[in-house]
N, C-alpha and C positions, 0 to 999 in steps of 0.2 A: 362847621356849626353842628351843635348837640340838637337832631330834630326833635327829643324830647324835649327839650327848654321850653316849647310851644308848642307842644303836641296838645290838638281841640280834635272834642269828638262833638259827629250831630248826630242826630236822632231822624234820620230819612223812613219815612212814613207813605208808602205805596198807596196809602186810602185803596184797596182793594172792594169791589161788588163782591161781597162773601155770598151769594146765593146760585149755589149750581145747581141746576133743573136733573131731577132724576132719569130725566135722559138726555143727559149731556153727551154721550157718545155718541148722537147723532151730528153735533156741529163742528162742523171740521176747526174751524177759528173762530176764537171768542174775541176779536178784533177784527172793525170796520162792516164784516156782514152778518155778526151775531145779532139775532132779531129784538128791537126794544120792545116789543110786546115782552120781554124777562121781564122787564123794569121794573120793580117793585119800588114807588115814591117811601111807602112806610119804610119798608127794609134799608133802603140810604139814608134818608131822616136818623136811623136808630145808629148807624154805622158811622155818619159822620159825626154824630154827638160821643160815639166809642173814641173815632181819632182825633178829637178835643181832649179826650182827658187823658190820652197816650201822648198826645204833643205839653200839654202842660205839664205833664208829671216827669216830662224830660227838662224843664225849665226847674222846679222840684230839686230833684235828684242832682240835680250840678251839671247837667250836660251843656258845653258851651253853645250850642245852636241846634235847630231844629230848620228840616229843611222838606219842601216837598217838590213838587213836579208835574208834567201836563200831559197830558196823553186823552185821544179824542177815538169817541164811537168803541166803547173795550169796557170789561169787567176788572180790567187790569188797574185801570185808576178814575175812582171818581171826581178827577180834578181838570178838566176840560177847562175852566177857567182858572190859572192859578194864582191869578192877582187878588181874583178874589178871595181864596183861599186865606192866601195870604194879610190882604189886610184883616181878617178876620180874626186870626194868631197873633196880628200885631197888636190888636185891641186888647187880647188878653193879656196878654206877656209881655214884662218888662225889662227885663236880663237878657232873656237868650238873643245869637245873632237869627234873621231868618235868611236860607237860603233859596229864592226860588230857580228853580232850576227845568223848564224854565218854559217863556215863550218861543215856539219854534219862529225865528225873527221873519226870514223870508216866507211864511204863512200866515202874516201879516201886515200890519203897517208900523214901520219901523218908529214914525213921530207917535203914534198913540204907546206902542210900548215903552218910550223913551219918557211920556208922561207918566205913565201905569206909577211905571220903575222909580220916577222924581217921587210921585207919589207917597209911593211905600215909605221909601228913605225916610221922607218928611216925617210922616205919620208914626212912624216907628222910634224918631228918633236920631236916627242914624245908626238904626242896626241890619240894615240889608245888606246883603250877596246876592248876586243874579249867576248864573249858569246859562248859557248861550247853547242852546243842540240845534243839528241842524235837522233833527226831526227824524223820527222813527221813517223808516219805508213805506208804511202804516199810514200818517200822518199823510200822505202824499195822496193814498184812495180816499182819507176822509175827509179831501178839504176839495177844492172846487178844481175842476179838470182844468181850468187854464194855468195852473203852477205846474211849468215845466221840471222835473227833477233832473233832468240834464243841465239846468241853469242854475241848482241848488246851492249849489256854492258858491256863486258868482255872484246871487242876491243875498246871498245873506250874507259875504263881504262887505258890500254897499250898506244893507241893512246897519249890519253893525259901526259901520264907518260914517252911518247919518247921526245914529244911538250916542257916538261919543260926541261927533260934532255939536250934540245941540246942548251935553252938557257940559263943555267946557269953553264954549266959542259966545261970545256975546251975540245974541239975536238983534232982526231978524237976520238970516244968513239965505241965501241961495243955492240950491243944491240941484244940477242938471246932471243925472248919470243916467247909467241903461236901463233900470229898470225904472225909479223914480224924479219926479222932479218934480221939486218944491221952490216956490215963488218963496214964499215966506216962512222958513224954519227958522219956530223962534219959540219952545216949549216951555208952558207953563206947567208946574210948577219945575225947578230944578232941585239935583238931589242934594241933602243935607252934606253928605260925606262930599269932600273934596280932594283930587279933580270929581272923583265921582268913585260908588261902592266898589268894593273888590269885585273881579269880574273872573268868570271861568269861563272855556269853552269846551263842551262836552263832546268826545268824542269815541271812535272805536280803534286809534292807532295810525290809521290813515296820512300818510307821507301832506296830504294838502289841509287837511284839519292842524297838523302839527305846524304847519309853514304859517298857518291861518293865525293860530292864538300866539307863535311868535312874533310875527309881523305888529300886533297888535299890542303885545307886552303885557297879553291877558294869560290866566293862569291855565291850568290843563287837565280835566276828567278824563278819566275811561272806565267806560263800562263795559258788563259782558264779552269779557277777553281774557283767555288762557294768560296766566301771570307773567310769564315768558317773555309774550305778547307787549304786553303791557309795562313791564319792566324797559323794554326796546323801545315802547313809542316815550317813556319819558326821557331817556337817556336819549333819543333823537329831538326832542324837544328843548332841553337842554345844550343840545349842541347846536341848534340851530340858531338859540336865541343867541350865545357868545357870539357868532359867525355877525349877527345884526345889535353886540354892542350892549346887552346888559346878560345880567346873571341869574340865572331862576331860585329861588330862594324856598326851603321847606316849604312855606303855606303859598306855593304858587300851583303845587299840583295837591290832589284828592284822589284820591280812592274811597269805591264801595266793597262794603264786606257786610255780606249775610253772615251772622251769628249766634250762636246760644248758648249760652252757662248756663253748666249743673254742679253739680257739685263732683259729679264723676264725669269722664270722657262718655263710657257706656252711656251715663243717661242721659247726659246733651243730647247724643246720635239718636238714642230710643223717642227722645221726648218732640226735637225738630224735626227729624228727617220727614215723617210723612207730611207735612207741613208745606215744606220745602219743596218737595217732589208734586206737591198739590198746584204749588207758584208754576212751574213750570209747565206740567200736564195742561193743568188747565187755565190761570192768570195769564200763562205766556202762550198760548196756543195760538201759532201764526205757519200758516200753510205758506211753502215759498215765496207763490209769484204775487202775496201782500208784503213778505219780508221784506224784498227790496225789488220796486219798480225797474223797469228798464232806465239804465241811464244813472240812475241813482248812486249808485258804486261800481269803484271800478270792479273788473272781473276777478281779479283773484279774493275782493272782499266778499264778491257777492258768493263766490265757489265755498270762504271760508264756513259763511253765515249758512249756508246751504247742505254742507257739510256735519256743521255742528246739530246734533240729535236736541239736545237743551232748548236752541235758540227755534228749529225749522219741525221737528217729531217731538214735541215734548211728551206727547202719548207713549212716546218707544223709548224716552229716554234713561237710562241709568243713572244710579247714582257718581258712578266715576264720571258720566258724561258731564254731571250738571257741576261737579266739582273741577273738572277741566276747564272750567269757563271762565273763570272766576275767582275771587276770593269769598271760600264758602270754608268757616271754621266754628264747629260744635265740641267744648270742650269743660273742665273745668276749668276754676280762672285760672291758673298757672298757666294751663295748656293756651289758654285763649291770647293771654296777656304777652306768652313769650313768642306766639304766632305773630301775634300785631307787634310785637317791636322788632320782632327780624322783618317785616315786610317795610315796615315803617324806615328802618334804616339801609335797608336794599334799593329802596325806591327815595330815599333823603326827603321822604312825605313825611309833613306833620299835621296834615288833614287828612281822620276817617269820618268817611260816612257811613255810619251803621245804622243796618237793616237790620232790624228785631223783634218786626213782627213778620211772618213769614205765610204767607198763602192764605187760608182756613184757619189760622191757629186762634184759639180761644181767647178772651182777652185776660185771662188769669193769667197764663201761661207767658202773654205778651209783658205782662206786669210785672211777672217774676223775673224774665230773665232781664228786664230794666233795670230792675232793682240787684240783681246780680252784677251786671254790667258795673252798675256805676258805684257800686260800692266795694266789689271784689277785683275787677278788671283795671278800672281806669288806674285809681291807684297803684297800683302794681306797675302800672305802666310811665305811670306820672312818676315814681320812683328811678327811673334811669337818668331822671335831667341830673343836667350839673349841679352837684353839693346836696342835690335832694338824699332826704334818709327812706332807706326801705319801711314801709307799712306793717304793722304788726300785724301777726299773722291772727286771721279771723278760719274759726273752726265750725264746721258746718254743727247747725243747733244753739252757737255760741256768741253771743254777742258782748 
């Protein structure tokens, strides 16, 4: 299959806390023990109403879905709650799919997020995706000391095995496992999409993450993982699902890609990098022993994570470091366009998640490179499908 035929971009929007305190160099991590006395109520009011008009203008511009995410006690994402988030986007937008990505399942209750999720679907239409993580390391300090991380996998197994049970199984049902049990699993509402929405599960490459979304016949993220990496864990992914009897199909795996169009290579790099290098310094600032709890992952993940300056030193980090990590590509659109369809066809993904607004960056600057994306990039890229014709060439100044 031609993964362009179906090649969708979304528009992943980090809601970043843009306000770092002039003496930020005294807090070692801006996640779980960065002090809310920062909080500025006005300053999120004014930010969340900025990633409204970033998330519409990507429904606007043609981008097929717009997608956000949860992360709790951090500057990194104002979305602690993201159902709500989400219904919020669904009310405005009528086109794009939404992808929430997601609720960390086992740090919570699996029947309330299985309603969240009907929910949305309903409300929306029938335009939801959910993304399944089994939760930053992070997530583990900020939620209540009796969620063992050594069981993390093992609950959110279950978890997500209640999640599909309640939408495809006529209620009420009975469910007695090791972490939960339900007398009466029987969720109102259920989702519009039938059996129920496209599902993903988010991972970092992990031999039981990968065993996990195949077992399941859900599809497959990765993030924050050298390309290499991540090239491996889909092609392991992939092989495992054949060994259990079906096929993974382009829009079963996703990737993220940090991004920026200029009209030159030089000024992409000029224009993002400090930006970029801001995400990680300071959005991503996490000292080891919150990266990953004990138990958490296995040991040569946690040595990986440990290792990488980006993910554990973002203060010390380089820019080769943060570009080893990841798919991180600052280019003009030629440049950008022919990175993303060699990735695109190395990995047989026809799901990107592009990240375009980066750290600190202004919201002009956010705007532009949208508007670049989706009028210089996408094209160009939507050009490789079968029988498609190449896009007249647009000259910078020239419309």
């Amino acid at each position: 299959m031609n993964v362009f035929d179906d090649i969708q971009f979304y528009l992943f929007n980090h809601h970043h806390y843009i306000d770092e305190p002039p003496d930020s160099h005294r807090y070692e991590s801006t996640w779980v023990t960065y002090p809310n006395a920062n909080f500025r109520p006005d300053v999120a009011h004014e930010l969340y109403q900025r990633w409204t008009r970033e998330m519409l203008l990507a429904e606007q511009l043609g981008f097929d879905a717009i997608a956000v995410n949860e992360h709790h006690q951090t500057v990194y994402s104002l979305q602690p709650g993201t159902t709500v988030r989400a219904g919020y986007l669904a009310a405005l937008t009528k086109r794009v799919k939404i992808l929430v990505a997601g609720v960390p399942i086992n740090l919570s209750w699996p029947s309330r997020v299985a309603e969240e999720y009907a929910m949305l679907d309903v409300m929306s239409g029938g335009r939801m995706e959910f993304g399944f993580p089994l939760g930053t390391g992070m997530e583990y300090w900020s939620n209540a000391g009796q969620i063992n991380p050594t069981t993390a996998r093992d609950r959110f197994r279950e978890s997500l095995g209640i999640i599909l049970k309640t939408w495809t199984e006529d209620g009420p049902v009975r469910h007695d496992g090791q972490f939960y049990n339900y007398r009466y699993l029987n969720v109102w509402p259920r989702p519009m999409q039938k059996p129920y929405p496209k599902i993903y599960i988010v991972g970092s490459g992990s031999k039981a993450t990968v065993d996990l979304a195949a077992d399941f016949r859900a599809g497959y993220s990765i993030v924050f993982t050298p390309i290499q990496q991540q090239l491996k864990a889909m092609a392991n992914f992939r092989e495992v699902a054949e060994e259990r009897g079906w096929t993974v199909q382009p829009d079963d795996t996703i990737f993220t890609v940090i991004c920026y169009v200029a009209d030159t290579d030089e000024e992409a790099v000029r224009e993002a990098r400090p930006h970029i290098e801001k995400f990680f310094s300071w959005m991503h600032r996490v000292p080891n022993q919150l990266l990953s709890p004990p138990g958490y992952v296995s040991r040569d993940e946690f040595l990986r994570r440990a290792q990488s300056a980006a993910l554990s030193e973002g203060t010390k980090a380089t820019w080769d470091d943060m570009v080893s990590i990841g798919r991180i590509i600052c280019g003009s659109p030629d440049t950008v366009a022919d990175t993303l369809s060699q990735w695109a066809q190395e990995a047989q993904c026809s799901r990107m998640l592009m990240v375009l607004q980066h750290g600190d960056m202004p919201e002009w600057k956010a705007v532009k490179n949208m508007h670049m994306f989706a009028k210089e990039v996408i094209p160009r890229v939507r050009a490789r499908a079968t029988g498609a014709t190449a896009p007249e060439p647009v000259f910078a100044g020239v419309k």
